[in-house]
C-alpha positions, 0 to 999 in steps of 0.5 A: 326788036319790032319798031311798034314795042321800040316806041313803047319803051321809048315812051315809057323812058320818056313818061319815067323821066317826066315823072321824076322831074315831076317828082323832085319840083318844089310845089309839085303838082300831085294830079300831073303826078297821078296822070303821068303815073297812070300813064306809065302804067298803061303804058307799060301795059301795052308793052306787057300785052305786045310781048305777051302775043309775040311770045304766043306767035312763036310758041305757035309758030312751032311744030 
């Protein structure tokens, strides 16, 4: 696995558990919400998009 989308589903990971514990708080902030919520999305986005060019890469690495 290449070390860059490693570190992309590690932060992912990260953003998800926050979100959660977040979530489960008594008196929990909705805007701390929204900001880890969108940026779990943008996240997963750049994991979307590095595997999307790493899939082009081989198809046009083939003969």
């Amino acid at each position: 696995m290449h070390p860059r989308l490693y570190r992309l589903i590690e932060k992912h990971q990260r953003i998800d558990r926050l979100l959660e514990l977040e979530q489960r708080r008594p008196g929990r902030d909705p805007f701390r919400v929204m900001r880890l919520k969108k940026l779990k999305l943008r996240v997963k986005d750049l994991i979307n998009r590095f595997t999307f060019r790493s899939a082009r890469r081989v198809r046009h690495a083939m003969p």
